[in-house]
N, C-alpha and C positions, 0 to 999 in steps of 0.2 A: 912086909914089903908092899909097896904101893901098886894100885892096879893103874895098866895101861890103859887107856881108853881111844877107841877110835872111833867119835860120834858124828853122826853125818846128818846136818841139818836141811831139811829138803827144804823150808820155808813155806810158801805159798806159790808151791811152783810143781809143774807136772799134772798130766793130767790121769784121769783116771790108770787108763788102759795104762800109761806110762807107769804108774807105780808098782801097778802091780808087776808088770813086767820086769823093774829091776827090781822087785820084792824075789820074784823066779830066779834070777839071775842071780842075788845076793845069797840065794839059801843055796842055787849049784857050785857059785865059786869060793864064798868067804869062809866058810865053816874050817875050811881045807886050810885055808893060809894063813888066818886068824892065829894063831901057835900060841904065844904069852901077851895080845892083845886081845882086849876085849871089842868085839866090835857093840857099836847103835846105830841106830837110825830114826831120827823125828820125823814121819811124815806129814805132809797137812792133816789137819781134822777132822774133813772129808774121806780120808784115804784110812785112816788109822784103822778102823777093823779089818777091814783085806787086808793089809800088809801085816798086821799081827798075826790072823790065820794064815796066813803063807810060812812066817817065819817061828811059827810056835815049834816050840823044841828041839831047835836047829843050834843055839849060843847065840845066836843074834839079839839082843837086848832093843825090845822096840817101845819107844817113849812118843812124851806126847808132848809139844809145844810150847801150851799153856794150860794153866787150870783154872778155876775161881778157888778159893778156901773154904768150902761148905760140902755137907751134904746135900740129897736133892733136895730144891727148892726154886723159889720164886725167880730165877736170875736169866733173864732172858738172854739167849745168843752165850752165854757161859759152860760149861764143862766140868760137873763135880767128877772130882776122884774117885767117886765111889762108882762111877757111870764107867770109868776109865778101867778101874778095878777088873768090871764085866765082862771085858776085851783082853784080860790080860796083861795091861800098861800098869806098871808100876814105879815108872821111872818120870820125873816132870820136868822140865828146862825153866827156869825162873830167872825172869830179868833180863831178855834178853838185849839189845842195843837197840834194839829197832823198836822193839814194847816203849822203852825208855822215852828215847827220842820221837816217835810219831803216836802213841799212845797215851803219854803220860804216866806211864808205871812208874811210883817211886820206889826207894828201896827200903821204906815202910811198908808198903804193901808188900813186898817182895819177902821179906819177913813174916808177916801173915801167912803167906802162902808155905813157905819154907816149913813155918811152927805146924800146919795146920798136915804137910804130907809127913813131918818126920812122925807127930804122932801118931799118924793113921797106916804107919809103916811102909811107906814109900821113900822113895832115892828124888830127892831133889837136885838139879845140875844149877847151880846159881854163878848166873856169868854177870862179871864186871866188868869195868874199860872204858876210858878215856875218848873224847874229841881230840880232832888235829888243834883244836883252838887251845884247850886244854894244854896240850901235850907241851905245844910250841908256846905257850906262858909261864912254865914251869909248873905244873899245877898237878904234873900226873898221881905224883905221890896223896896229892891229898885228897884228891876223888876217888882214887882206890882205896884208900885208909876210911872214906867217907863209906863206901859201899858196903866197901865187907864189916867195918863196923854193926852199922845200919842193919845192914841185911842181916845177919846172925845174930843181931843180940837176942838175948833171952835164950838159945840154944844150948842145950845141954852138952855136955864132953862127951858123954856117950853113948847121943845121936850122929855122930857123926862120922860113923862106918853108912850111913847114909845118906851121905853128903857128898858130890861132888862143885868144885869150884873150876870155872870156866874164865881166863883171861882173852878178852878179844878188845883192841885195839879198834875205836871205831874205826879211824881213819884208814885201817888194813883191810874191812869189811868189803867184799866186790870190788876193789880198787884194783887188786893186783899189786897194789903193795904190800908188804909183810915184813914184819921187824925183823931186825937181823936175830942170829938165835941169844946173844949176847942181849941185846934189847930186851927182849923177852925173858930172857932168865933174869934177869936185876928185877923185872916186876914179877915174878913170880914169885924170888926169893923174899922180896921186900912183902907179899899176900901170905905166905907161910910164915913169915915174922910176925903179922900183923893178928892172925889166928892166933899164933903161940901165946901172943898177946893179954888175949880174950881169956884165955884157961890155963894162967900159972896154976903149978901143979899141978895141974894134969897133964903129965908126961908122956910124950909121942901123941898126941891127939895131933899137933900140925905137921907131924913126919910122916902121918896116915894118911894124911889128906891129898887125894886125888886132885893136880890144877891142871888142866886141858890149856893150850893155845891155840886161839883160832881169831881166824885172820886171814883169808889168804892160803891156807895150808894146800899144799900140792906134794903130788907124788916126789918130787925133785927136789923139795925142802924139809919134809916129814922126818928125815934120818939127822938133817941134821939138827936140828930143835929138841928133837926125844934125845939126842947125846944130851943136853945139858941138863944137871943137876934136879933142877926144883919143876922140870917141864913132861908131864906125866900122861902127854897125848895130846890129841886136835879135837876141836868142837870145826867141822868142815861144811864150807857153804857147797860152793861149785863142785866140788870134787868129788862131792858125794854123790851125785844128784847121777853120773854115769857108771857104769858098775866096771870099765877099764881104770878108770883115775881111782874111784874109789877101792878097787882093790889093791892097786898098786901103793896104795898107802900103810899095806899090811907086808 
């Protein structure tokens, strides 16, 4: 059976005292309602050790944003996973729209990063997803065919109880728009085809596989997106970020 996920991505947002605060508030209320969802939470860079000691031992799963792919070393303003390790994060977000588009993250790098936590036994969340330019040129399919190729090759069938896969729609990103749940399931199912793709013969390796939507997700659309098929949780921007919306997404 696949896990639920309900990950809540703080970004670059909130300030100290704030995170910790709904670090407090996420360990008094989620643990309770949480039931057959998993909850997460990314917070900034800055924030990630308090908010890990707040929520250690509670089922809260707390991740970390970005990484570089090394041990310690020379890599200025970077983040080895072994440093991460220290804190207790074991979980990394790879790729995500924003890295993409204002960073220049490719999803050759993104693969490096992927190869470099599955072996060092960390849960990589690897999100893909389309521009509205994309979308509205017919193009959607082949940029996510392009990512999740990219992004995974070289992975093993049997790294991938350590894998999560994240669909976010740029164009749904802060917008306030958000696919419909139908939208959303076609490219999901069309990412878990594309997986199954990768590893003929290795059977249920794309049935396993965790795909999050996130977009937009709100208390008031989360029920219906998790009814479809191929759609296994939220990667959540805004929603997360207050500990009313976010927990109403449980």
């Amino acid at each position: 059976m696949r896990k639920t996920v309900i990950a809540g991505n703080w970004k670059m947002n909130l300030s100290e005292k704030e995170a910790i605060s709904l670090a407090q508030s996420i360990k008094e209320k989620i643990p309770s309602v949480a039931k057959d969802r998993i909850p997460m939470v990314f917070p900034s860079p800055l924030h990630l050790a308090s908010v890990a000691r707040i929520l250690e031992g509670t089922g809260v799963v707390v991740g970390a944003q970005n990484c570089y792919p090394s041990g310690l070393a020379a890599f200025t303003g970077e983040t080895s996973p072994e440093q991460l390790r220290e804190i207790g994060v074991k979980v990394v977000m790879i790729g995500h729209s924003e890295r993409r588009q204002f960073l220049g993250e490719s999803s050759s790098f993104c693969n490096e990063k992927i190869h470099y936590l599955l072996k060092n036994g960390y849960t990589a969340l690897y999100c893909v997803g389309e521009t509205l330019a994309e979308r509205e040129s017919g193009k959607t399919f082949e940029v996510i065919a392009s990512q999740v190729k990219e992004g995974l090759k070289g992975i093993e069938s049997n790294s991938f109880s350590n894998l999560i896969l994240a669909y976010e729609p740029v164009w749904a990103i802060g917008t306030g728009k958000v696919a419909t749940p139908a939208q959303a399931q076609e490219v999901h199912a069309f990412i878990r085809k594309e997986v199954a793709g990768l590893f003929v013969g290795a059977s249920g390796v794309a049935e396993s596989l965790s795909i999050l939507y996130g977009g937009s997700v709100k208390p008031d659309n989360v029920t219906a997106l998790l009814k479809e098929k191929d759609i296994d949780g939220g990667l959540v921007g805004g929603a997360s970020q207050k500990i009313d919306s976010y927990q109403g997404l449980f």
